[in-house]
C-alpha positions as CSV (number, residue, x, y, z in Angstrom):
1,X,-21.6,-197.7,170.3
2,X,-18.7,-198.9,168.2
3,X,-21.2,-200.2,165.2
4,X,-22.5,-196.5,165.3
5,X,-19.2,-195.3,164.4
6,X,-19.0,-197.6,162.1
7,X,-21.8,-196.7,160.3
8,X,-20.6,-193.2,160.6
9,X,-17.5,-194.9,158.0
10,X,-19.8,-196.7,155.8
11,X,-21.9,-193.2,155.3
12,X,-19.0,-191.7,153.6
13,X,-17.6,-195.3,151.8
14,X,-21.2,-195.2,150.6
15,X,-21.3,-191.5,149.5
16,X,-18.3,-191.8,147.9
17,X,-19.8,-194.8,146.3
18,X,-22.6,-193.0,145.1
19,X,-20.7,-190.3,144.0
20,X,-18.9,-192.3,141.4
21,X,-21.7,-194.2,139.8
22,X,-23.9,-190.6,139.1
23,X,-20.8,-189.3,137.9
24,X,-20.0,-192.1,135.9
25,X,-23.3,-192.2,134.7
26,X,-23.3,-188.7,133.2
27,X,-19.8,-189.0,131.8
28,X,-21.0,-191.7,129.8
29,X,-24.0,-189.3,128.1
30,X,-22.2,-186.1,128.1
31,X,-19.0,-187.4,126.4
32,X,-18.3,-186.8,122.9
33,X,-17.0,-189.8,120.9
34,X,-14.9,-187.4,118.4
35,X,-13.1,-186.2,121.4
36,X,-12.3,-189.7,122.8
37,X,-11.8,-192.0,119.6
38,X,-8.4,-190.5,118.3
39,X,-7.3,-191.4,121.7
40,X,-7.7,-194.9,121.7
41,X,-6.9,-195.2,118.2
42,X,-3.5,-193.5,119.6
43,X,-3.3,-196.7,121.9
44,X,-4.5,-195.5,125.2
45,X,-6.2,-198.2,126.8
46,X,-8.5,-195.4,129.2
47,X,-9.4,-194.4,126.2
48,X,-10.6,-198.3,124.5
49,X,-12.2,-198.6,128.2
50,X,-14.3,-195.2,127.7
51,X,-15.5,-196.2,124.1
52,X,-16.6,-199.5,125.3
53,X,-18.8,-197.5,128.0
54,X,-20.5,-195.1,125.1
55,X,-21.0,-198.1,123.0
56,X,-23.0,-199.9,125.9
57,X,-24.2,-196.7,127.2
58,X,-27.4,-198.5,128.2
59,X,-25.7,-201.5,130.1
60,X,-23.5,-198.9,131.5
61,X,-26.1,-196.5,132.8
62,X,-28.0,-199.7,134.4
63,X,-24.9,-200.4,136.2
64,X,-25.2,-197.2,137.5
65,X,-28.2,-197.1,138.4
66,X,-28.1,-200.1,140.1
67,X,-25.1,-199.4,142.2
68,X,-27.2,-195.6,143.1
69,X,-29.7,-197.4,144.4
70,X,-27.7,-199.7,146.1
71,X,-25.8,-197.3,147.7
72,X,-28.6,-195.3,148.9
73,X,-30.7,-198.5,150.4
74,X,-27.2,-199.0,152.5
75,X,-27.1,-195.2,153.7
76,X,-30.5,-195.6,154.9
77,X,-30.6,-198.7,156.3
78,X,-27.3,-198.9,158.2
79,X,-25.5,-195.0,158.1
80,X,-28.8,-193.0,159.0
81,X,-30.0,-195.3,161.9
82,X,-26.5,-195.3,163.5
83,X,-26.1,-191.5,162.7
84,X,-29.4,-191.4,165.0
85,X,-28.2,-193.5,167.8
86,X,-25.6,-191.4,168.0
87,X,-27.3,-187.7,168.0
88,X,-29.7,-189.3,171.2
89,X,-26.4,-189.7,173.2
90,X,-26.7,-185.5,173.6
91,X,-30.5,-184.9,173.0
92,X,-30.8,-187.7,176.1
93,X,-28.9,-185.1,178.3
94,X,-31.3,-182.3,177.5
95,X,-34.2,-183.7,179.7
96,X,-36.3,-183.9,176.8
97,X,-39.1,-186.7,176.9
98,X,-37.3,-190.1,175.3
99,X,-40.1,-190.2,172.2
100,X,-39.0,-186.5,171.7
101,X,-35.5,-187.2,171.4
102,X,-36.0,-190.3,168.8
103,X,-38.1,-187.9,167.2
104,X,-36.0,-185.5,166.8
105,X,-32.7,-187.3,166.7
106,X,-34.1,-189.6,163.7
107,X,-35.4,-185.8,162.0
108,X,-32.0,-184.2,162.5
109,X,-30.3,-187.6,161.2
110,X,-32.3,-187.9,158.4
111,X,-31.9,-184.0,157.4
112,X,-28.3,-184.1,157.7
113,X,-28.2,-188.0,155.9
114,X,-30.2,-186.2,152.9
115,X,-28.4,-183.2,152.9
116,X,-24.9,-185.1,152.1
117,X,-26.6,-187.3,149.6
118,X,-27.9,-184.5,147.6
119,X,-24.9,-182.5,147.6
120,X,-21.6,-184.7,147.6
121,X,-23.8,-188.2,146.4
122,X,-25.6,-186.2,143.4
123,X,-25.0,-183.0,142.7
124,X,-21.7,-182.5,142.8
125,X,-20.6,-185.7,140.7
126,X,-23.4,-184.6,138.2
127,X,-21.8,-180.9,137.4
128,X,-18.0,-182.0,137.3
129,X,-19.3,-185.1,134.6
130,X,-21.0,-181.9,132.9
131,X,-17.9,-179.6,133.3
132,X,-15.6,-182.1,132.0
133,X,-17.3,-184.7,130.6
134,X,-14.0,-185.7,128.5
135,X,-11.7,-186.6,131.5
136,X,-14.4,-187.6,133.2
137,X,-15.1,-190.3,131.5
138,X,-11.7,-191.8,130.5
139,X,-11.2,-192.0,134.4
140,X,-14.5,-193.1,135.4
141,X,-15.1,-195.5,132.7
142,X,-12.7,-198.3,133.3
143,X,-13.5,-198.9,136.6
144,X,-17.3,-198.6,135.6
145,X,-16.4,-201.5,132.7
146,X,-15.2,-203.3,135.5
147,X,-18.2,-203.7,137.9
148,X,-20.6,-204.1,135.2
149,X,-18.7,-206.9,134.6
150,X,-18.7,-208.3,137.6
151,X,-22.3,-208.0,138.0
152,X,-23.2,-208.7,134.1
153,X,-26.0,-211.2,135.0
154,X,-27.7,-209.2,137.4
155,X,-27.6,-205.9,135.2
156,X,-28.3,-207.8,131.7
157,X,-31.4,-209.5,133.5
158,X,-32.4,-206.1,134.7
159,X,-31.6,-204.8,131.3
160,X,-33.1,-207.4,129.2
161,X,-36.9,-206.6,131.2
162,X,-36.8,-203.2,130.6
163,X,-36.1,-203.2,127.3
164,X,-38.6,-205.8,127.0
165,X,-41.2,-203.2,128.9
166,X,-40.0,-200.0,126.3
167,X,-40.3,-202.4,123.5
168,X,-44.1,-203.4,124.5
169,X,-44.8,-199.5,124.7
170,X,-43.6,-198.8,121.4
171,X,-40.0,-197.3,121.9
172,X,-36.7,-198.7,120.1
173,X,-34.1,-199.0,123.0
174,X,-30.9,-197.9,121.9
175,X,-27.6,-199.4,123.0
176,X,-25.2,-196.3,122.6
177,X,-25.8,-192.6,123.4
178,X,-26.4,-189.8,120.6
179,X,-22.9,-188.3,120.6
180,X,-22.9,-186.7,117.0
181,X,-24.8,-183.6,116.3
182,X,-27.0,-183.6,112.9
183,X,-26.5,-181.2,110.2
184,X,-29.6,-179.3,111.3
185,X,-27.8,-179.2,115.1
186,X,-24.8,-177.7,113.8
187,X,-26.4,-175.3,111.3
188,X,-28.3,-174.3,114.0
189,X,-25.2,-173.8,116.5
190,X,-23.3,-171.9,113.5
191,X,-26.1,-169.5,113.0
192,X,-26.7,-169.0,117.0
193,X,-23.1,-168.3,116.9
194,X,-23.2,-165.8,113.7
195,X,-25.4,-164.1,115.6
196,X,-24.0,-163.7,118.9
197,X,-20.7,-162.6,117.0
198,X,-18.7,-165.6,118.4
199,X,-18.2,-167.1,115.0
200,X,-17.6,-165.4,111.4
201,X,-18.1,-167.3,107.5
202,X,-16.9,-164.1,105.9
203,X,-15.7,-166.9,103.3
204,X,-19.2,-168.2,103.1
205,X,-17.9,-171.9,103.6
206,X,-20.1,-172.9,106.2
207,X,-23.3,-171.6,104.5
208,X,-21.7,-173.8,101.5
209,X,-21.7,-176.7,103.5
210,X,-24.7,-177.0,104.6
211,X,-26.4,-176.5,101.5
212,X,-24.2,-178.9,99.3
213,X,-25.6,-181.4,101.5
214,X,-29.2,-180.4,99.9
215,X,-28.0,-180.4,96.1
216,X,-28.3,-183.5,93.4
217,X,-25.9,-183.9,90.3
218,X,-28.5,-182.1,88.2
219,X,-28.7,-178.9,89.8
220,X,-24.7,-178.1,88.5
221,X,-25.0,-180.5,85.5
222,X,-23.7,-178.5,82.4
223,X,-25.9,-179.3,79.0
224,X,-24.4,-180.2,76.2
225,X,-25.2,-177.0,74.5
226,X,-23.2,-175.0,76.7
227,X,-20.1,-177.5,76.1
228,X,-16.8,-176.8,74.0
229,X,-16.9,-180.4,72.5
230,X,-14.6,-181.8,69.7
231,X,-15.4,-184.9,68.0
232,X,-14.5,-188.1,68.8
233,X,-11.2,-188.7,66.2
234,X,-10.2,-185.1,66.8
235,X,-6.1,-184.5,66.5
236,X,-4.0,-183.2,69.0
237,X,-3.4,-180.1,66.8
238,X,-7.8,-180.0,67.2
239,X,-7.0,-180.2,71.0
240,X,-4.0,-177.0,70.5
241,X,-6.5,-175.3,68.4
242,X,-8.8,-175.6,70.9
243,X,-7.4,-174.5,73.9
244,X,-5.6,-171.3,71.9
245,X,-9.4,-170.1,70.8
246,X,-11.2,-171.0,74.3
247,X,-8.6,-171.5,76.7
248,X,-10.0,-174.3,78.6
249,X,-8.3,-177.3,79.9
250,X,-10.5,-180.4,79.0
251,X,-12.6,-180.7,76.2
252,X,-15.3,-183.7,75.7
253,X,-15.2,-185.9,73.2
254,X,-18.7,-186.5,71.6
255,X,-19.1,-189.2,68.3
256,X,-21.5,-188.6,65.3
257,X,-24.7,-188.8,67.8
258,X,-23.6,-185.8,70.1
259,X,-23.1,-188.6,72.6
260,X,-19.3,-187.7,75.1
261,X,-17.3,-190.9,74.9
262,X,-14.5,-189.8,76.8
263,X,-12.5,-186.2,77.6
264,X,-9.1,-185.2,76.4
265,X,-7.0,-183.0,78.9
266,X,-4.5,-180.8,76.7
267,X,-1.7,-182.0,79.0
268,X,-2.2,-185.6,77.3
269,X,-0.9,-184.3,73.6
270,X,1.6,-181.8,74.8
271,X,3.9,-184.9,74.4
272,X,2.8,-186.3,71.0
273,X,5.4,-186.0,68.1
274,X,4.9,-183.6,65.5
275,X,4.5,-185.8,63.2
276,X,1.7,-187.4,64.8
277,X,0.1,-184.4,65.7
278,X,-2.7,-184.8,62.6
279,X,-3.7,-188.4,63.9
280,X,-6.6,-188.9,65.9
281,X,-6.1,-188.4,69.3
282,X,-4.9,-192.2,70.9
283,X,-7.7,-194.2,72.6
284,X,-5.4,-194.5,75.9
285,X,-5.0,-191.3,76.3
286,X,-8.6,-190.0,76.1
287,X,-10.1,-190.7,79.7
288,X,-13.2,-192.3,80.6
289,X,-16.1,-190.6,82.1
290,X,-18.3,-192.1,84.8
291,X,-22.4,-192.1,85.0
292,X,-23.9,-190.7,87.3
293,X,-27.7,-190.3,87.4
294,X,-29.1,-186.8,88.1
295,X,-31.0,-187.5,91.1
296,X,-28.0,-188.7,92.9
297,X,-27.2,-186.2,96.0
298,X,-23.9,-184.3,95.3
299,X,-22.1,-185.4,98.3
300,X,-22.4,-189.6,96.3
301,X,-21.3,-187.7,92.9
302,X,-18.4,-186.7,94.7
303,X,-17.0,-189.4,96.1
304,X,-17.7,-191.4,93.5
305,X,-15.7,-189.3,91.4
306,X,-12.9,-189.2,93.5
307,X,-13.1,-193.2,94.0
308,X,-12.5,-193.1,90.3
309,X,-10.1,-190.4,90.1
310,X,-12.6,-189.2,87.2
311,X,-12.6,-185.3,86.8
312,X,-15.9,-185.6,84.1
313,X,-19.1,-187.5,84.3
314,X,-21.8,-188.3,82.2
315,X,-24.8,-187.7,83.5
316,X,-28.2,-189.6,82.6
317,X,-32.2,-188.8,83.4
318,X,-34.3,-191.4,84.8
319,X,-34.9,-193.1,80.6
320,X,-30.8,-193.5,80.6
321,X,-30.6,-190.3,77.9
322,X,-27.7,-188.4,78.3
323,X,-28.5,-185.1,79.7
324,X,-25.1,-183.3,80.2
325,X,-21.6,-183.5,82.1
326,X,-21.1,-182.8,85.5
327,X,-17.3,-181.9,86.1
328,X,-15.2,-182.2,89.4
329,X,-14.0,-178.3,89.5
330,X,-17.8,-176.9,89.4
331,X,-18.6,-179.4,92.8
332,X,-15.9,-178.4,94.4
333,X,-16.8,-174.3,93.9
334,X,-20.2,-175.4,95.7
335,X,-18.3,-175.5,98.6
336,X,-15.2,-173.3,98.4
337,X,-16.3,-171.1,95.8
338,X,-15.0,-169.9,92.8
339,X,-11.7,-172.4,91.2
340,X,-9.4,-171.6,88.2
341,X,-8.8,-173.3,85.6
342,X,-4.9,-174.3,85.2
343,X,-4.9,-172.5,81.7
344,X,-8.6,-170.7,82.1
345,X,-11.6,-170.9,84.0
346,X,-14.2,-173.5,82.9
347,X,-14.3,-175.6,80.2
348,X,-17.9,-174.4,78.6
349,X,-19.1,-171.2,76.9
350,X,-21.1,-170.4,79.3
351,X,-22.7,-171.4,82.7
């Protein structure tokens, strides 16, 4: 009698049990690394724990699984038999015929033994990991960490043969779960949104976004004959001139063949003495310009140009000719729109 009571214990030990390897299990999936990485690069060690559990979601999620089943082997074999024992004590005093009341002891055991699973063993863990997948997984995660650890050889065994088996089918297992969204996710989610009202680009920043992603250096390249160039010796009283007739900051610097071998910004001769003025320009003070190839996507022109702190770059076709210049200011308008010019807008005649 006492071992039924017992069992009774070790019904809830094991629900509770199997309540924290689904949840932890689903924390794992539904958490988003962006939300838990600034975290543990803050120093919280929950945090590290929870990373570690995303970046070995598969190992994790065996663990889990392994301890689910586990869990509800141990229900069945020890908590639902003693559960029964225990229900013929009052069926017993009903008269009924003894196969009738194992028969429908073990039914109402089983009933009741399913019912908890379901609800407190699965369901339940499942839509608070869902609800808060963030905080569920920083407190989950360690302790999840810590029996996969314990029970590595077992779970990397199990692991290692059905990766194997996915493998032999054709299917890439993956170590960590998809946590990021791709661009076509979010641009989906920002028009769903747009739509619904729940989110406004009245800016039209978002919409810039997502197209800049599409563009290549020679869809904003600027030929040269739409360039205000000066020649390659020009003065600083050329570069004055220049800026009083067209306003414009920079100004290329092209040599005899039309080729740009460098830029002059008008802030670079403000300084030069008077009488200097009607000397070429110095060579350190015109800047260099980068080479970027047209077919380069304009997220790579940009970032190379800021690696290089270059505000102007040459741009080339696929036989090395020099096509045009690309300049900082007109990438940045793809995706905040218009900029000014410090003196005037632009630095060509036209666009």
């Amino acid at each position: 009698m006492s071992s039924d009571w017992w069992g009774l214990v070790w019904l809830v030990v094991l629900l509770a049990g199997n309540a924290f390897f689904v949840a932890s299990e689903f924390a794992v999936v539904a958490a988003k690394r962006a939300q838990i990485e600034p975290k543990a690069l803050a120093g919280s060690k929950r945090a590290k724990k929870a990373l570690y559990a995303m970046e070995n979601a598969t190992l994790m999620l065996a663990t889990s699984q392994f301890g689910i089943t586990v869990c509800s082997l141990i229900i069945l074999l020890v908590s639902e038999p003693a559960l029964h024992h225990l229900l013929e004590i009052p069926l017993g005093q009903t008269g009924l015929d003894p196969v009738w009341v194992s028969g429908v002891s073990f039914a109402i055991a089983l009933i009741i033994v399913t019912f908890l699973h379901v609800v407190f063993g699965e369901m339940v863990p499942k839509n608070i990991s869902f609800s808060l997948p963030d905080q569920a997984v920083l407190t989950l995660a360690p302790p999840l960490v810590v029996v996969s650890q314990a029970i590595s050889p077992i779970i990397r065994a199990l692991n290692a043969i059905a990766n194997g088996y996915l493998r032999l089918v054709g299917v890439e297992p993956k170590a960590e779960a998809t946590s990021a969204y791709t661009l076509d996710e979010v641009a989906t989610i920002v028009a769903e949104s747009q739509k619904e009202g729940i989110l406004t680009d009245q800016s039209g920043a978002l919409t810039a976004a997502f197209e800049f992603t599409t563009k290549i250096v020679s869809d904003i390249t600027i030929g040269f004959h739409s360039l205000v160039t000066l020649p390659d010796d020009a003065t600083p009283t050329d570069v004055q001139q220049a800026v009083s007739q067209h306003g414009f900051s920079r100004y290329v610097l092209s040599d005899a063949s039309s080729q740009p071998t460098g830029y002059v910004h008008i802030k670079d001769v403000l300084d030069v003495p008077d009488d200097q003025c009607d000397y070429p320009v110095s060579p350190r003070k015109i800047r260099n310009m980068i080479t970027l190839p047209a077919s380069a996507d304009l997220e790579d022109a940009l970032a190379m140009m800021r690696r290089t702190g270059s505000h102007l770059a040459r741009v080339h076709d696929l036989t090395a000719n020099t096509v045009g210049v690309l300049f900082l200011e007109d990438i940045i308008e793809e995706l905040v729109g218009e900029v000014q010019d410090a003196t005037r807008r632009g630095y060509r005649q036209s666009r």
